[in-house]
N, C-alpha and C positions, 0 to 999 in steps of 0.2 A: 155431629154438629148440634147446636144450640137448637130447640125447638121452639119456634115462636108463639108464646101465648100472651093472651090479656094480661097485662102489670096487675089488676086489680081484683086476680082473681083469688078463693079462698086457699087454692094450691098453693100460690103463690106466698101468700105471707104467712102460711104454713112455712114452708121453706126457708124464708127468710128468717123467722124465728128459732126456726132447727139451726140455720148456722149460727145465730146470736149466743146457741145456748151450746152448741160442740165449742165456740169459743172462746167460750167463759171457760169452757172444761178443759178442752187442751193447753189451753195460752194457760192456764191457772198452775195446770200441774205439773209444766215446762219452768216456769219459774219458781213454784216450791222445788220443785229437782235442782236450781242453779242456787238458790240460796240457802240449801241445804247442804249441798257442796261445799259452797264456802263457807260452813259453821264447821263442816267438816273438816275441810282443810283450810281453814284459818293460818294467817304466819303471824311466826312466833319468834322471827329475827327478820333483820335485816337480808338476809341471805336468801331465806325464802322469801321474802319480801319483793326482793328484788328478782330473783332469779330461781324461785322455786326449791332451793337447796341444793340446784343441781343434781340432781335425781331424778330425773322425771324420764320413764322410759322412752327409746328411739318411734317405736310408733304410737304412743298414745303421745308424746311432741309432735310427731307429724299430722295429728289430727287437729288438736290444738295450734298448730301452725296451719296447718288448710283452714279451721274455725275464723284465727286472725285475719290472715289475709283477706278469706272470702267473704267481702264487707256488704252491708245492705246494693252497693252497685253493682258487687257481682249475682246476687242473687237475686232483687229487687229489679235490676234499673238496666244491666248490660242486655238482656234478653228484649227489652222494651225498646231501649235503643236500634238493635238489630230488623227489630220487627218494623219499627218506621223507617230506618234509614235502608237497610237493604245491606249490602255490598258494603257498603261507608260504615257500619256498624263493626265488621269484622275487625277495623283498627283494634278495637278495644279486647276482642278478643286475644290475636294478636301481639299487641304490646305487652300484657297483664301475663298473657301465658309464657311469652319469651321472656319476661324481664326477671320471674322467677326461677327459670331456666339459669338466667344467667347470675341471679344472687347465689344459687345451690351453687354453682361449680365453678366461679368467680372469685368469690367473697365470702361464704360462710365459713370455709376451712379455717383459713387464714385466720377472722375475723375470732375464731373458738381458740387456735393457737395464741391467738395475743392476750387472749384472757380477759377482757375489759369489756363487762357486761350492758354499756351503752353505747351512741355514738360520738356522744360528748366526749366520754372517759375517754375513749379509743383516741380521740384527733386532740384529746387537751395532751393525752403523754404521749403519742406520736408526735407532735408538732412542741413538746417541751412547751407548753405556754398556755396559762390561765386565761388571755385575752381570747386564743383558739379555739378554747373551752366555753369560754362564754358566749362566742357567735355561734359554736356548733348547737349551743343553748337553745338560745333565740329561734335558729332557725329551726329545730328540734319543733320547740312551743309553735310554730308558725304552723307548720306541715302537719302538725297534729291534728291543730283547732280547724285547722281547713278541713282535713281528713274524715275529724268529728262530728261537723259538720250538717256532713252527707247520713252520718249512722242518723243521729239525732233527728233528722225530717224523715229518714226511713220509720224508724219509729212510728213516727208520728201518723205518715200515712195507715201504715197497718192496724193502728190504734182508732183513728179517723173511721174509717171504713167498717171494721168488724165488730168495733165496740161502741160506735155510734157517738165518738163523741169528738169534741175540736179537736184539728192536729196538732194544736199547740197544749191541750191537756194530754195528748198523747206520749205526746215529748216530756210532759212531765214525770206522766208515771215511766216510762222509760226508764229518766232519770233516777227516780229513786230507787227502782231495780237495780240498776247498775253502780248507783251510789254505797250500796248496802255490801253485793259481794266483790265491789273492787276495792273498796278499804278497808275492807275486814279480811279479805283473803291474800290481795295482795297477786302476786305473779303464782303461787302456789295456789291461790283460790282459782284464779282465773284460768290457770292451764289446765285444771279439771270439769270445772266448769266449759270449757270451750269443747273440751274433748267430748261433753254432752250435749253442747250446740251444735256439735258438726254431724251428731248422729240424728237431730232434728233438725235439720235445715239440708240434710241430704235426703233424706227420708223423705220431705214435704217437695223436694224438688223434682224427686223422680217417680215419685207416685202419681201426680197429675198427668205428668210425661208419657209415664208409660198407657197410662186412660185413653190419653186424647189419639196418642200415634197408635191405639187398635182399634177406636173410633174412626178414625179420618184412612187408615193404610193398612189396618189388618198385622202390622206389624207391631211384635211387643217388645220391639229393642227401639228406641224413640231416634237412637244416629242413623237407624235404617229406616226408616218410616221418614226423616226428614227427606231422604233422597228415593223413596218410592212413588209407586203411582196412587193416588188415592182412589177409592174404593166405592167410586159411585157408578163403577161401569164405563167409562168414559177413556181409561187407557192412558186419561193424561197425568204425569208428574205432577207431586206437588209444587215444587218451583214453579214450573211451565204455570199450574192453574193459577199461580198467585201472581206471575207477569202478566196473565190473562187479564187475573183481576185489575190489578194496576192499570193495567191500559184502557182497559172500561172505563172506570175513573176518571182517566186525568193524570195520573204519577205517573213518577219514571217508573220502567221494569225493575223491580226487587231485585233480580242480579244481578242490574248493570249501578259504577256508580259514579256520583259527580263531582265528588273531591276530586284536587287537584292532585297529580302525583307526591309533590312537595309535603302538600297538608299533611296526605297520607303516611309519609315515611317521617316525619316531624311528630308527628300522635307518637305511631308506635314506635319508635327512637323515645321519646320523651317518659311514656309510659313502663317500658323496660327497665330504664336507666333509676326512673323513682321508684321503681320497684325494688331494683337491688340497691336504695339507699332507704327505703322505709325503715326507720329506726324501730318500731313494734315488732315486726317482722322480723328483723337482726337480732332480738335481744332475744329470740325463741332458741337460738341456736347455742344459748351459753344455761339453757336448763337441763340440756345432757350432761353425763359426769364425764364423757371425752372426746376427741374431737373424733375421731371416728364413728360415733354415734351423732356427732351434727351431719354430718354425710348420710347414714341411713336414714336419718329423720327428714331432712328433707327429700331424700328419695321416695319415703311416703309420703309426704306431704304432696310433692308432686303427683304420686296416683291419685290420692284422694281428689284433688285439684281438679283433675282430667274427668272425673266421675262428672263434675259440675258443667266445666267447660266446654265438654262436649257435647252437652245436650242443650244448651243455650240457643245454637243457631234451629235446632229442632222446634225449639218449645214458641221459638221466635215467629216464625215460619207458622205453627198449627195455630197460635196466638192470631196472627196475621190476617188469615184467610177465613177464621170464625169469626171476626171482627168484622169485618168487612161484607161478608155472605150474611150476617147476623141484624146491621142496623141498615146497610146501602137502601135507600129507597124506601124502607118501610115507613107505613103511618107511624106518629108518634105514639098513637093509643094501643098500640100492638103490638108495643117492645117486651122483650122479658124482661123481668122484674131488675134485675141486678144494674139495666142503666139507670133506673130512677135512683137506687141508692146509694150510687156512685157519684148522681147527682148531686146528693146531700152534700156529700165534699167538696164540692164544685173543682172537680178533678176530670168531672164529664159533662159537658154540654151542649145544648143544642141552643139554637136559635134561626126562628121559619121565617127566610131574608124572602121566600117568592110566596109564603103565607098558602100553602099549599097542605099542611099538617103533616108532611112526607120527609124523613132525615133525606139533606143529599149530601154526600160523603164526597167530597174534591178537595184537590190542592188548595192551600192557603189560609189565613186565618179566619178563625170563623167572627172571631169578635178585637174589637181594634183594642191596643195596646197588649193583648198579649192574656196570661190569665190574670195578673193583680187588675181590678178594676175601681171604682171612686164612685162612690153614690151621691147622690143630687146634695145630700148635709156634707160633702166632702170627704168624708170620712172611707177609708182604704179597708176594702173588702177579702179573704184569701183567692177568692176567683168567683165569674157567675155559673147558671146553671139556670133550667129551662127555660123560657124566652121573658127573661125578666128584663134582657138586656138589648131588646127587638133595635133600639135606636143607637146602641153602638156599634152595630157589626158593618164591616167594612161592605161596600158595594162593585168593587174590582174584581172581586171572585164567587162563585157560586157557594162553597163549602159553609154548612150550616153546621159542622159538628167539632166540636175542641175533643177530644180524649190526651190527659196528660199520660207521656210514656212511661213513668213510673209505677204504671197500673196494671202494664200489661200481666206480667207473671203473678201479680196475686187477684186480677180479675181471670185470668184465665180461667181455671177451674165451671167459673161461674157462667162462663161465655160458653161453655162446651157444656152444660147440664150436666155435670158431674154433682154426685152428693153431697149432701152438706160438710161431710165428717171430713172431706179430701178437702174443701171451703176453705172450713177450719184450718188445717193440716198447715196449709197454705200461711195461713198468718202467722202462726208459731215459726215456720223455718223464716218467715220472713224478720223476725223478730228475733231469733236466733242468731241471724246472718249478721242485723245488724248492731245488737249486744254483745257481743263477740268481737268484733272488732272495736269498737266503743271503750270498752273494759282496755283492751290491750293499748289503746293511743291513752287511756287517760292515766295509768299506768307510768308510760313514758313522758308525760308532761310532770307528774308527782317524782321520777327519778332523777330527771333534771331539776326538778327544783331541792329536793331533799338530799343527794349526792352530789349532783356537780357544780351546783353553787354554794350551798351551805356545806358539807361534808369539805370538798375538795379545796373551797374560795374563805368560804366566807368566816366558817366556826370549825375548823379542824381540828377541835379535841373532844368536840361532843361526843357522847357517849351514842353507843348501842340504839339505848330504848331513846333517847332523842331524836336521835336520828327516824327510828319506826313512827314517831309521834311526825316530825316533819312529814314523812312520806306520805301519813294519810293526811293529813291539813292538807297538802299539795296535792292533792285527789281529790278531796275535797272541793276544794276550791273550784279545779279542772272541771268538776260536774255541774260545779255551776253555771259557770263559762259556756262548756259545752249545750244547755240546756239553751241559755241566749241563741248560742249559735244554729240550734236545733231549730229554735222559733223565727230567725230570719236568717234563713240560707240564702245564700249569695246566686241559687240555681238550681237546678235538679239535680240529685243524686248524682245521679254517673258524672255529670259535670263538673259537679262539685271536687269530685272525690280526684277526677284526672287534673284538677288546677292543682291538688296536693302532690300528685305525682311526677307535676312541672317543676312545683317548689323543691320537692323532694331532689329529682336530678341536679336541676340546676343549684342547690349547696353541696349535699354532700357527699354522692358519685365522685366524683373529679377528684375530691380530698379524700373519699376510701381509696377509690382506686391508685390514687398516687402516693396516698401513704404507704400502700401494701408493694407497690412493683417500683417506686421509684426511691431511692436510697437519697437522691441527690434534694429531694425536695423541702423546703424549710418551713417554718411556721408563717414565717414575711410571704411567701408566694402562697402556702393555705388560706388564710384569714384574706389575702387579699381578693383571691379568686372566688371564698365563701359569700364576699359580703355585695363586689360585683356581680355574683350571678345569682341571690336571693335580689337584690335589691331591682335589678333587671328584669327578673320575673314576676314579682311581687308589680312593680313598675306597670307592664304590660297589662297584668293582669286585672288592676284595677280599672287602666283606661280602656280595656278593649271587651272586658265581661262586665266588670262592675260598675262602669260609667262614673268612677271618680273623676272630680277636675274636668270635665267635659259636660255640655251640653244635654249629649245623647251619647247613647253607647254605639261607636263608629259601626260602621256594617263590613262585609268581609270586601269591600275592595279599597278598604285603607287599611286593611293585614298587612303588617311588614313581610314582605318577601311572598306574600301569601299563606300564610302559615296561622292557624287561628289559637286561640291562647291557648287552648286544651296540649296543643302543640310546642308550642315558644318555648316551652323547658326545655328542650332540644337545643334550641339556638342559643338559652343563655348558660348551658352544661357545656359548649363548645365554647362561650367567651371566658367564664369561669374557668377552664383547662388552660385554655390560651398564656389569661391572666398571671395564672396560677406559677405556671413552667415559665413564663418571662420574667416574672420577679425572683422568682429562686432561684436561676440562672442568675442574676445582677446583685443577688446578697452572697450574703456566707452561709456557706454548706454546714447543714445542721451538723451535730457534735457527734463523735467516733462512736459512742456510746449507743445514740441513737439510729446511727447505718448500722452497728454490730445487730442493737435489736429486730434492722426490717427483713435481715436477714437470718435472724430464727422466725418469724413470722412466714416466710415465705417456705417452711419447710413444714407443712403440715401434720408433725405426728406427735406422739406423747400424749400423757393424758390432757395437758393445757387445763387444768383446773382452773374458776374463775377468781379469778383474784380478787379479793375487797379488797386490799388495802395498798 
């Protein structure tokens, strides 16, 4: 555990400058490595453009597909979440792991048979219909920029923190990182590229891990060390010591949790369901050259996954408990160094409500309205930090300390006196994790714009190199977008990222899944069911997270049915279905043509080349 010294001592800012300068050096030559890559493997058609050429081998796609998927929330934000919520946290695990589960042996086969390298392409010519193509568009663009989002403020924090500088200049340079090898490499740059993200952002994730579970349990496997005893002589489990701690505190026990059943199977329902409709994600599986190689790839892709996944509730748990043993109680002049410069970001703070100079760590907030705050000239602050803000903090509860959860896994390191170089290590996978996915969503917003409405709608005879020239404008562009969206996220990462995964089920689930197993289903009952269950979730989501058209943002006991938005993709993927299956029941049965086609789709073999044209 963390050793408590003087913040002000020469050790100290020794240290601190040792990690400043590992991280100029790692984060520097993690990104000469990615945009070297893509000078490398630059495309040079539409084909790699889009889809890498279709050559991309079975497991260096499965690592590139572990890179994609595994967004700054899963490596940033889902281990944070676990750590404060406990129990309640494992949804996310949960959902994310099954939902993948269920894309691989669902939906990828099928999805490589039919040939149709998006998800637009796929439900414009299963559903015969340009209109179906252009809501699969939209909703495509929606689920992305939400998606994006979350990468984009990832950034920004790891930027924030280690480079010392705003998380909105973070975000910038992000962006021009990812500006550079997504429109120059395209799907070909990016899936080798990724396949170099997943081996730094694995590396940085279980290096710390294995430190801290020999530090705290003696054990150098971190799954086993979560469920050991820890190593102070004392004989108690580490869970047991952290429901200890909890209950000193004030918190519920860590094990136990306080979702509602509902909530609970609502998340992870919702989570799965977006998962196997992530369009980034789906279009990994058309860079093999057969379908039986989209099969092995995601079967790596899933080990890789698992390396991640299952050290989260570990890393969550050691995270936890050094937190906690690290600031409870202590004078504030006697913190180790890393809460002051955590401070800077005002992502950490304190404020002395009993004027005592002692943190006290309890239930509820420490400063009233949350972290955005409003200075006496009015003007809107990112969050506060040391007791600047003595006169806003609420007086209903004891708790003097804010720690935002998106800290935990790239403070850990720093909480547990680990070395600076592991510090470092630590921001590059974090920066990894979330460029990596970034790349791959912005990707799919430049494919929908440059094939399935201009190619497909709008200019159906442009050439080749036109088409390549649309693709990066529409990338372009997307980085910009996303750069906004970077600077005002709608929430914290993980949350951010599970409202995409709401959006996500609730369009285009119901319309894969019934394109692929239901022969009888039309474009009338798709489009209809797409636009009721985006516009339903989108709907919710504004009034119940984002405080559109409302006052205030309602609290959870006017959740419909009980069920919080992170959730409600569940609810509106089962109205969407509903929808969907009663209007194409009441039309006309799509054309012979198109039941002959659902039924080679549903036979998995051949090579299934992707089709352009």
């Amino acid at each position: 555990m963390a050793s408590v010294n003087s913040r002000f001592t020469p050790e100290n800012l020794e240290t601190l400058m040792d990690v400043q300068t590992w991280t100029y050096l790692i984060v520097g030559a993690t990104f000469l490595l990615y945009i070297g890559i893509a000078v490398w493997a630059r495309a040079g058609s539409t084909t790699e453009f889009y889809v890498a050429g279709g050559g991309v081998h079975p497991i260096a796609n499965g690592m590139a597909t572990a890179a994609d998927w595994m967004s700054a929330a899963s490596f940033i934000s889902m281990a944070g979440i676990i750590s404060f919520a406990g129990y309640d946290g494992a949804v996310y695990l949960m959902g994310w792991t099954g939902g993948y589960v269920l894309l691989a042996l669902l939906l990828a086969p099928y999805l490589r048979k039919f040939g149709k390298f998006t998800v637009p392409d796929f439900i414009g010519d299963r559903y015969y219909s340009n209109v179906a193509r252009t809501v699969a568009v939209l909703c495509a663009i929606i689920v992305s920029f939400t998606y994006v989002a979350g990468q984009m403020r990832g950034v920004g924090l790891v930027f924030s923190r280690f480079l010392e500088v705003e998380i909105n200049t973070g975000v910038y340079i992000g962006t021009v990182v990812v500006f550079f090898y997504a429109i120059m490499g395209g799907m070909k740059g990016i899936t080798y590229t990724q396949v170099a993200q997943y081996c730094v952002l694995i590396f940085a994730y279980m290096v710390p891990a294995i430190f801290i579970s020999l530090q705290m349990t003696d054990n150098i496997i971190p799954q086993l060390g979560f469920i050991a005893d820890v190593n102070d002589g004392s004989g108690t489990a580490l869970l047991d010591k952290l429901d200890q701690l909890h209950a000193e505190l004030g918190f519920a026990e860590y094990t136990d949790g306080s979702k509602s059943m509902i909530d609970v199977f609502a998340i992870t329902l919702a989570l799965m369901a977006g998962t196997a409709g992530l369009p980034h994600v789906i279009v990994r599986f058309f860079t093999v050259p057969r379908v039986k190689d989209a099969r092995i790839s995601a079967g790596w892709a899933l080990l890789f996954i698992a390396v991640l996944y299952t050290t989260a509730p570990a890393i969550a748990a050691f995270a936890r408990t050094n937190l906690i043993t690290t600031i409870s109680d202590r004078p504030y002049t006697e913190l180790p160094g890393w809460f002051s410069k955590w401070e800077e970001t005002a992502l950490v703070a304190w404020v002395d409500k009993n004027e005592d100079g002692r943190l006290q760590y309890a239930p509820g907030e420490a400063f009233m309205g949350g972290v955005d705050q409003q200075r006496a000239d009015g003007a809107r602050v990112p969050g506060p930090y040391g007791q600047a803000l003595l006169n806003n903090a609420p007086t209903d509860n004891a708790n003097e300390v804010y720690i935002d959860r998106d800290i935990m896994v790239l403070a850990n390191p720093e909480i547990a006196g680990l070395p600076a170089w592991i510090i470092a290590l630590v921001a590059a996978g974090g920066l990894a994790a979330a460029l990596s996915t970034a790349a791959g969503l912005l990707l799919v917003i430049s494919t929908a714009v440059s094939r399935d409405l201009m190619r497909k709608q709008i200019r159906p005879d442009m050439s080749e190199a036109e088409e390549l020239w649309w693709a990066r404008g529409g990338a372009a562009a997307a980085v910009i977008v996303a750069a906004y969206f970077g600077v005002n996220p709608p929430g914290f990462v993980a949350a951010t990222v599970a409202l995409a995964f709401g959006l996500a089920a609730a369009s285009f689930f119901p319309a894969i899944v019934l394109g692929i197993f239901d022969k009888r289903m039309n474009r009338s009952g798709a489009i209809s069911g797409m636009v009721v269950g985006i516009v339903l979730m989108f709907g919710y989501m504004a009034v119940y997270r984002l405080g559109w058209f409302v006052d205030a943002v309602p609290d959870a006991e006017h959740w419909w049915f009980g069920i919080s938005p992170e959730g409600f993709g569940s609810v509106a993927m089962v109205v969407n279905l509903v929808v969907a299956l009663v209007v194409s029941r009441l039309t006309a049965p799509p054309p012979e043509e198109v039941q002959d086609m659902v039924e080679v789709i549903r036979i998995p073999r051949g090579a299934g080349g992707a089709s352009m044209h």
